[in-house]
C-alpha positions as CSV (number, residue, x, y, z in Angstrom):
1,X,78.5,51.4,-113.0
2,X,75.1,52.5,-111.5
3,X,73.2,51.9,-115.0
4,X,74.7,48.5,-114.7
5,X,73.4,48.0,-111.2
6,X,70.4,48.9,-112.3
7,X,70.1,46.7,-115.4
8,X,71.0,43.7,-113.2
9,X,68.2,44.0,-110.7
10,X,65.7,44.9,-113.6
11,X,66.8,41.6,-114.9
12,X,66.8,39.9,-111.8
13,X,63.1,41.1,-110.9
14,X,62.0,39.8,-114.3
15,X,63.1,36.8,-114.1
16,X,62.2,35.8,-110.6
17,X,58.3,37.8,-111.9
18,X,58.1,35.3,-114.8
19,X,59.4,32.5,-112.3
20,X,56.2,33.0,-110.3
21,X,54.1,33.8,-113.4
22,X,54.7,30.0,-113.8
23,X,52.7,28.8,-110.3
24,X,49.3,28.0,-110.2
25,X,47.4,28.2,-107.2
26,X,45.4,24.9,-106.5
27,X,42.8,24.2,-103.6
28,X,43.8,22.4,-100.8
29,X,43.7,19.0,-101.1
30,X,42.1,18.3,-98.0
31,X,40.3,20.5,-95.6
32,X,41.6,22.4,-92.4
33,X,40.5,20.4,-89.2
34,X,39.0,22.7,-86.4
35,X,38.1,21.9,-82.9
36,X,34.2,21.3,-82.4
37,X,31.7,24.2,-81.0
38,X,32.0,23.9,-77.4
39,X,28.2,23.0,-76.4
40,X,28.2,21.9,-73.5
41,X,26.0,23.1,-70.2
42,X,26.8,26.7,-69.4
43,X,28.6,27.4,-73.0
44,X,28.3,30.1,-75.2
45,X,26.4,28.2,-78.0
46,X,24.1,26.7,-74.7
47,X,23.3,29.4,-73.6
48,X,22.7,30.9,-77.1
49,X,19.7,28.1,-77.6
50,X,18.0,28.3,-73.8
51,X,17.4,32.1,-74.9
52,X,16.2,31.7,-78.6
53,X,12.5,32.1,-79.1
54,X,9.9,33.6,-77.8
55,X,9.3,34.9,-73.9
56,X,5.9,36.4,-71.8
57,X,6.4,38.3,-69.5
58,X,5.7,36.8,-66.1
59,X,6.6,39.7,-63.5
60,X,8.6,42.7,-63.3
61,X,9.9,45.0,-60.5
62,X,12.0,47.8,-60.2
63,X,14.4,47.9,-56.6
64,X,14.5,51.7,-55.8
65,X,17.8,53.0,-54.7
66,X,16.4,52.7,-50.9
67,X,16.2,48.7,-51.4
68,X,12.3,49.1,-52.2
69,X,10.9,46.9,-54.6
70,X,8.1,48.3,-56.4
71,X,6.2,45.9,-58.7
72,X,5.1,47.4,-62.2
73,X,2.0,45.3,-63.6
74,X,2.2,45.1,-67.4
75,X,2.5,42.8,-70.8
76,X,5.5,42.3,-72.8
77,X,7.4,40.1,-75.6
78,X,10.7,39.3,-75.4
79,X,12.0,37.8,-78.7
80,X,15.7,36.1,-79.2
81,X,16.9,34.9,-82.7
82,X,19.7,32.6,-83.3
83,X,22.0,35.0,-84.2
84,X,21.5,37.1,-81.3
85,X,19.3,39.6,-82.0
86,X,16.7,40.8,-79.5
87,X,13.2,42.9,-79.6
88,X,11.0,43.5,-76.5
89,X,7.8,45.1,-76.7
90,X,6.0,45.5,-73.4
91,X,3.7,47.7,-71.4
92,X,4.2,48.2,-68.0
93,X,2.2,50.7,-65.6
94,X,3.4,51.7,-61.9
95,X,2.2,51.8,-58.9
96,X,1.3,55.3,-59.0
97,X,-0.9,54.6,-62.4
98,X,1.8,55.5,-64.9
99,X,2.0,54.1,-68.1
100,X,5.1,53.4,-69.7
101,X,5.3,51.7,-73.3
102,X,8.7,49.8,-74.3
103,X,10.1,49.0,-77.7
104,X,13.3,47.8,-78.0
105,X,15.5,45.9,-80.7
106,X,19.1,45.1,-80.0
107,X,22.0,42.6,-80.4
108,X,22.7,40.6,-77.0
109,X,26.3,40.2,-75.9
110,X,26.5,37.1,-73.6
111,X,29.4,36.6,-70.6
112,X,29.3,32.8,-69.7
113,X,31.4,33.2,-67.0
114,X,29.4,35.9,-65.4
115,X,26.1,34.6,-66.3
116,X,25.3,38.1,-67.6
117,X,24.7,40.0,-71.3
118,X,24.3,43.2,-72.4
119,X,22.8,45.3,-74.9
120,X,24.6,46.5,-78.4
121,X,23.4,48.2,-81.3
122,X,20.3,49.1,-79.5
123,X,17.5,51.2,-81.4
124,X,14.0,52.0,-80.0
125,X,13.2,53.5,-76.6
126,X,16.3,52.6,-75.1
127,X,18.3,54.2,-77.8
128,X,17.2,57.6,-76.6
129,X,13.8,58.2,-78.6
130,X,12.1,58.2,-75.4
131,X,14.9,57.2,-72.5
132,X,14.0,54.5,-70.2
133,X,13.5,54.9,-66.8
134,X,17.4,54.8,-65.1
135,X,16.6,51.1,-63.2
136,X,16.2,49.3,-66.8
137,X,18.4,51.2,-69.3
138,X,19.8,49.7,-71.9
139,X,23.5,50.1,-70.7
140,X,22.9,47.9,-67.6
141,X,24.2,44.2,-67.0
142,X,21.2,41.0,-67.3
143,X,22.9,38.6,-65.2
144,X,20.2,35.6,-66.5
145,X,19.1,32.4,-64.9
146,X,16.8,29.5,-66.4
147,X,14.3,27.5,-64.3
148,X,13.2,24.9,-66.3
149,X,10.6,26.9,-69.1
150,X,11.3,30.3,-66.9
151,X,13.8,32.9,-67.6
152,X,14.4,35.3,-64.3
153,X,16.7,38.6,-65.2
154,X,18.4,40.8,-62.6
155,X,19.1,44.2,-63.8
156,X,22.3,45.6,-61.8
157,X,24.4,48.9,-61.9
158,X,28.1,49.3,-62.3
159,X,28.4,49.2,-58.8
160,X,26.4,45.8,-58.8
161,X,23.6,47.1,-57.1
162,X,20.1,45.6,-58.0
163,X,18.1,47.8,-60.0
164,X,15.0,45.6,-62.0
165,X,14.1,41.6,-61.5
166,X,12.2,40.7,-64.3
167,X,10.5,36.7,-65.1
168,X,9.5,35.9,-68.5
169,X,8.1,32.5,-69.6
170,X,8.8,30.9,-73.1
171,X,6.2,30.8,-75.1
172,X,5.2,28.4,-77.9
């Protein structure tokens, strides 16, 4: 009784296996419709483009955790590619005469509704070669605005608290 159980499914499974043996697989005849790329003002792929390229820095000034804001004078390049990949390479010195180089390269993750991004995959300085100073690490929020050929970045804490204002201007 079991051996005959067992011959029937055997048969059962090869003939339902040489059933599909039998279908070909064909391309769709037409394609899948999706919804357009939202592009709009203030949309992911928006905001994408207004960073892409090239930016000078313009100003930059750390806010010390008394409220003071201490300008840093210095040169740096702030690159974004279209697929969201960013390098910075400045050179900023304090007020009390200290130098401090930055190289950075990263991936920027962007929060529309926020208006802010944040750093991934970060290598250079700010992944721990030489730490940055606390005010700009690389772990802090960039809530970003644009006026007009200017970008303005305000560096905040998980508290929210303003730590670093930076102004960079796109460059050709």
């Amino acid at each position: 009784m079991m051996k005959a159980r067992v011959a029937m499914a055997v048969a059962v499974l090869a003939v339902l296996g040489g059933l599909g043996a039998g279908c070909q697989s064909a391309p769709r005849a037409r394609p899948v419709k999706m919804g357009d790329v939202e592009t709009g003002a203030g949309s992911l792929e928006s905001v994408r483009r207004q960073l892409e390229g090239k930016w000078a820095l313009v100003r930059y000034e750390v806010v010390g955790p008394d409220g003071q804001v201490a300008p840093l004078v210095g040169t740096g390049v702030l690159t974004y590619d279209a697929f969201g990949n960013v390098d910075l390479v400045a050179r900023a010195t304090s007020a009390a005469g200290e130098s401090l180089p930055i190289t950075m390269q990263g991936r920027v993750v962007i929060d529309t509704a926020g208006q802010f991004f944040y750093l991934a995959d970060v290598a250079g300085d700010a992944a721990g070669q030489r730490p940055l100073p606390g005010q700009i690490a690389a772990d802090k929020r960039r809530y970003y605005t644009f006026d007009g050929d200017e970008l303005r970045l305000e560096i905040r804490d998980a508290a929210g608290k303003t730590t670093a204002r930076s102004a960079w201007r796109r460059t050709p």
